[in-house]
C-alpha positions in Angstrom: 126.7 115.1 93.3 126.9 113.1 90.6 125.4 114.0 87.2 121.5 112.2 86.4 120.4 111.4 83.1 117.4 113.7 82.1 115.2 110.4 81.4 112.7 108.6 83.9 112.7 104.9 83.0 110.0 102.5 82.8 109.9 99.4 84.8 107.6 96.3 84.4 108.7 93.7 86.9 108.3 93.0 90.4 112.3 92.8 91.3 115.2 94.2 89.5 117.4 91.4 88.2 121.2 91.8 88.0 121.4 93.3 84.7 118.9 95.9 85.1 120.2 96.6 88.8 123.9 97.4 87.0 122.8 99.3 84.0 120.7 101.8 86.5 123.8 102.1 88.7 125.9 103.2 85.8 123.1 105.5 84.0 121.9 107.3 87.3 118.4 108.4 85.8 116.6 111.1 87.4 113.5 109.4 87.7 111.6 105.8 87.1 108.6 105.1 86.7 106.1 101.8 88.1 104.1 100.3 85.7 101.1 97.6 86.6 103.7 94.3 86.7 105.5 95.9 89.0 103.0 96.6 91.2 102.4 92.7 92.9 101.5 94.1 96.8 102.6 96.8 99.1 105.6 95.2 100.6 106.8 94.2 97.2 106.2 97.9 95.7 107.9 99.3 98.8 111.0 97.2 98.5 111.4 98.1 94.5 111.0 101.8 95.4 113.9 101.2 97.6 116.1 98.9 95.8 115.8 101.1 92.9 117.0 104.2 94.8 119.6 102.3 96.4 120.7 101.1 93.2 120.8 104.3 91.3 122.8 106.4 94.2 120.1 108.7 94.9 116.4 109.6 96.4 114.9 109.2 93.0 111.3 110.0 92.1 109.1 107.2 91.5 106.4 108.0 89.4 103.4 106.2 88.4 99.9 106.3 86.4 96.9 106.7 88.5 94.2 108.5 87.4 91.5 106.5 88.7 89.7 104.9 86.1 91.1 103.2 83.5 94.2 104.4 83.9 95.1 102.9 87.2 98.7 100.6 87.7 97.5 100.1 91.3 94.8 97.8 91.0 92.5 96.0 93.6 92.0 93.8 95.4 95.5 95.1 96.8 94.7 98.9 95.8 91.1 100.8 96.2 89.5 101.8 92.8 89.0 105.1 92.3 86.5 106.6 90.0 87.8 108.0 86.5 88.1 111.8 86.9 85.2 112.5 84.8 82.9 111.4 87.7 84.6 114.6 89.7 83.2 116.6 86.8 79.7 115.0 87.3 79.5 116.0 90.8 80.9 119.3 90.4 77.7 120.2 87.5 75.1 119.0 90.6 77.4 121.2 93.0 80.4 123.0 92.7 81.8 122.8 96.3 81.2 119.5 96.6 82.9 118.5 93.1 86.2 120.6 93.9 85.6 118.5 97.2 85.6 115.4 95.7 88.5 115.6 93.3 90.6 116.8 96.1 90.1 114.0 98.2 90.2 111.2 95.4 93.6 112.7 94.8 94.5 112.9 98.4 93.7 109.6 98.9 95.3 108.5 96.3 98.4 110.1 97.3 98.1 108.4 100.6 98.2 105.2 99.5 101.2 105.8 96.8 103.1 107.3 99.9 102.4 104.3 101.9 104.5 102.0 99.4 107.5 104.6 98.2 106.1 105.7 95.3 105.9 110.0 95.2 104.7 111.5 92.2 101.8 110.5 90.1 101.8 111.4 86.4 98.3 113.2 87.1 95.8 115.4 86.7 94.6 115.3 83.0 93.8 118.5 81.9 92.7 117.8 77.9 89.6 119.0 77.0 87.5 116.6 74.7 85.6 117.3 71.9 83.0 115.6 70.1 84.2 113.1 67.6 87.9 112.9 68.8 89.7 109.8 69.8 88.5 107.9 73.1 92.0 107.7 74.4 90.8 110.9 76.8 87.1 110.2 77.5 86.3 110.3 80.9 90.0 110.2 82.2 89.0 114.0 81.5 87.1 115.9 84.7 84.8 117.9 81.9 83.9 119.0 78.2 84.2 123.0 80.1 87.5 124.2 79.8 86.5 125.8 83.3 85.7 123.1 84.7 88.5 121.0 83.8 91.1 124.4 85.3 89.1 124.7 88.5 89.3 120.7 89.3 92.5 120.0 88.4 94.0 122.7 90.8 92.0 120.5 93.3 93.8 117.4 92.6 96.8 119.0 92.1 96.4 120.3 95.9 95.2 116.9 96.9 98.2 115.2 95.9 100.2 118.0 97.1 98.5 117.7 100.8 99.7 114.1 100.5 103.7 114.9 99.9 103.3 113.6 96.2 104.6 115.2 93.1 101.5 116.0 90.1 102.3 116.6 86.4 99.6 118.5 84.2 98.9 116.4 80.8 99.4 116.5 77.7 100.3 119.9 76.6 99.2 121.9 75.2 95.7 119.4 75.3 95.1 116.5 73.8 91.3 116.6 73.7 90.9 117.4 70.1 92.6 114.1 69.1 91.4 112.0 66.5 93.4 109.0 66.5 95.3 107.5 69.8 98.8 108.7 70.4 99.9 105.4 71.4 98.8 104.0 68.1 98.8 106.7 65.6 100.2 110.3 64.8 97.5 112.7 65.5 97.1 115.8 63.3 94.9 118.8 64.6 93.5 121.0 62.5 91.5 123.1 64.8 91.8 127.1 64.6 93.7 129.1 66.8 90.3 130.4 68.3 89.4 126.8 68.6 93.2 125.9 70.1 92.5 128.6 73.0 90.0 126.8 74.8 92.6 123.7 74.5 95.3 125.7 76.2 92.7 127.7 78.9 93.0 124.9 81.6 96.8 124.8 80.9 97.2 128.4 81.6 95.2 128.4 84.6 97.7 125.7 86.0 101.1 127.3 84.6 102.5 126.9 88.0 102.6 123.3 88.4 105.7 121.7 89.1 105.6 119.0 86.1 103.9 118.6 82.8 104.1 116.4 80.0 104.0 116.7 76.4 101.3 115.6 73.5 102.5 113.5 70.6 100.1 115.5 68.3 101.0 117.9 65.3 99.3 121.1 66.2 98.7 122.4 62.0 97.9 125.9 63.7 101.3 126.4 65.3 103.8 124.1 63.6 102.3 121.7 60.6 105.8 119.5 60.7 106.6 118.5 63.9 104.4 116.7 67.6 104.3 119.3 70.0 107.3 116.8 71.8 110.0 117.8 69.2 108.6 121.1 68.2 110.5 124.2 69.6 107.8 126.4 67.7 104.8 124.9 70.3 107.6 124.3 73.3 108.7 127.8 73.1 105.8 129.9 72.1 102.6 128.2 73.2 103.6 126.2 76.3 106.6 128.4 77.9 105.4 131.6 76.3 101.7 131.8 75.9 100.4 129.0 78.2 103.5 130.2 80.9 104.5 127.3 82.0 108.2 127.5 83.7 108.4 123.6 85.2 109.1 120.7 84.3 108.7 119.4 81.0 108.5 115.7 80.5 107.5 113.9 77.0 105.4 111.6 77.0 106.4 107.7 76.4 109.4 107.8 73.9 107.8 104.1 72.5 104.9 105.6 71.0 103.7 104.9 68.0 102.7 109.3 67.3 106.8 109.7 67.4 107.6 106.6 65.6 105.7 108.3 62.4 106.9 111.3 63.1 110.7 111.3 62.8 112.8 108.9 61.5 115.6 107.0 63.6 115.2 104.8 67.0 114.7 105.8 70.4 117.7 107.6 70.7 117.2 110.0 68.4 113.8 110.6 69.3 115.0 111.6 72.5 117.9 113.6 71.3 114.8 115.6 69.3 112.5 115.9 72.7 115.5 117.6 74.2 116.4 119.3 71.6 113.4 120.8 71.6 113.2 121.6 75.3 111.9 118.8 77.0 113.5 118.7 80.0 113.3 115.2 80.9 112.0 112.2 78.4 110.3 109.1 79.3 110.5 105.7 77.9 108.0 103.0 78.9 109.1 99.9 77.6 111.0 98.0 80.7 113.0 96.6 78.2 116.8 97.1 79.4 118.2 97.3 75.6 115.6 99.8 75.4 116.7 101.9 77.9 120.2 101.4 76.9 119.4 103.3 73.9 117.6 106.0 75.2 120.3 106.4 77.9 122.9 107.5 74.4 120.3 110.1 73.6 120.0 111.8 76.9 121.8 114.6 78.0 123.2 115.2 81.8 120.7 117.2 84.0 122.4 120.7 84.5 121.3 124.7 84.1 117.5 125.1 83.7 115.9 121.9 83.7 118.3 120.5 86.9 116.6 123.5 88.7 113.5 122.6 87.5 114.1 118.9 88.6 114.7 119.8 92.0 111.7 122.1 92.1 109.8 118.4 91.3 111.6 117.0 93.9 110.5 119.2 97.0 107.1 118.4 96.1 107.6 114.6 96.3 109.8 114.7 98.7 107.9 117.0 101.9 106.1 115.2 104.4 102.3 114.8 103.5 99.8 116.9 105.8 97.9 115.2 108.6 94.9 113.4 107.4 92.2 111.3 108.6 92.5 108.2 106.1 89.5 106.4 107.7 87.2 110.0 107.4 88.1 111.1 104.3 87.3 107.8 102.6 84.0 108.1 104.0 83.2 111.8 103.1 84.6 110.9 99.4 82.3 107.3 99.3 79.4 109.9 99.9 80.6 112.5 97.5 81.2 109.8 94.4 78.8 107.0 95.2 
């Protein structure tokens, strides 16, 4: 076969034009990724899923962002609305069958629908912790303030979306709960104690088999003082493949943001070059510009040894035909669960 970049690639329009449609058939990414302009209606969505596979020579992943919530590229009145996942948490403190019931079939149902279109893997659960006084960028797209909490309900949607034949991916290691500015915005600097950090990296641990995860854009002072947790091989190494355990995928998070634009200096190719350096396995960039991804592309490395197995891993989870399900029932049951 021949070799994939290790990048997934944003895209923010409805139809590829020609010059995007020959840059992807040169680069061969492993994965891309839908973000809210691309998503117009369900036969639109399906087609892109398929002309970008077609176009890159291979049954690509498509990922894309829904949480439920705010964070939700499938929007209505084409797409349901799904409750942010801290309304999972909410039921689970009046009951705690009934909340592990709920954020299973909110994630079920979500991965039903993303099926439907050609889209197989979602860049969800969340499993950050937040604290009081950090950064609203996590809020309620968290399931809880309980480390416990958060571990038990995000093996739920994990196995939701799992049921459905769609790929998950934990975020943002090692936890981004303790924030204080917005990644997307800002570098963020934690200060917290390594007592503090292990309640951070409990729901982490308790999820170490997922096939995905992506990385935080935050300086963890505790564990390395210099360097985000995306280009550290100090937090890569020792607290997300050694002490969290965590042998899948890792993904960065958005190459565009502004965390990694304080953080090192150079352009988007050698902030990818540092992710992977690092060992991030694959790196994401958001943008949907093409001269964008053009630059990224001269960063990336070919998928091969490790992180190609680990790719493939992803794969058979996106890839498997989804479980029977009642659609029409389980939207009910879930309407009564939520509100």
């Amino acid at each position: 076969m021949t070799a994939l970049l290790s990048c997934a690639l944003g895209v923010r329009q409805p139809k590829l034009d020609a010059d995007m449609r020959a840059f992807f058939r040169d680069a061969r990414p492993w994965a891309f990724i839908l973000f809210r302009e691309a998503c117009v209606s369900r036969e639109q969505v399906r087609a892109l899923c398929a002309d970008l596979r077609e176009t890159a020579g291979h049954d690509a992943l498509v990922w894309i962002d829904q949480e439920g919530g705010r964070v939700a590229r499938l929007k209505a009145p084409e797409w349901p609305v799904w409750p942010a996942c801290a309304r999972y948490g909410d039921v689970f403190t009046r009951n705690n069958v009934e909340g592990m019931e709920a954020a299973y079939l909110g994630h079920r149902l979500i991965a039903h629908e993303l099926r439907a279109i050609g889209i197989d893997a979602d860049f969800a659960p969340v499993l950050d912790v937040p604290v009081d006084g950090s950064d609203k960028i996590v809020g309620d797209r968290a399931f809880s303030a309980d480390p416990k909490q958060v571990a038990v309900l995000a093996r739920a949607a994990l196995e939701g979306l799992h049921d459905g034949g769609v790929a998950g991916c934990i975020k943002h290691m090692p936890g981004h709960g303790r924030a204080t500015a917005d990644s997307h915005l800002a570098l963020p600097r934690v200060a917290a104690s390594e007592l503090d950090l292990t309640a951070d990296v409990f729901p982490f641990a308790q999820n170490a088999d997922a096939e995905a995860a992506m990385t935080a854009h935050i300086v963890y002072e505790a564990w390395d003082p210099d360097r985000p947790a995306t280009c550290s091989p100090i937090v890569i190494e020792d607290i997300i493949r050694t002490r969290i355990g965590f042998a899948g995928l890792l993904m960065s998070d958005d190459l565009d943001m502004k965390a990694l634009q304080f953080a090192l200096n150079g352009g988007l190719a050698e902030r990818s070059d540092a992710a992977l350096k690092a060992g991030c396995d694959i790196v994401l960039q958001c943008s949907g510009d093409l001269k964008d991804m053009q630059v990224v592309a001269k960063g990336c490395a070919t998928l091969s040894g490790l992180p190609w197995v680990r790719a493939r891993a992803v794969e058979s989870f996106g890839k498997r035909p989804p479980r029977e399900f009642d659609a029409e029932a389980a939207w009910a049951r879930f309407q009564q669960l939520v509100g």
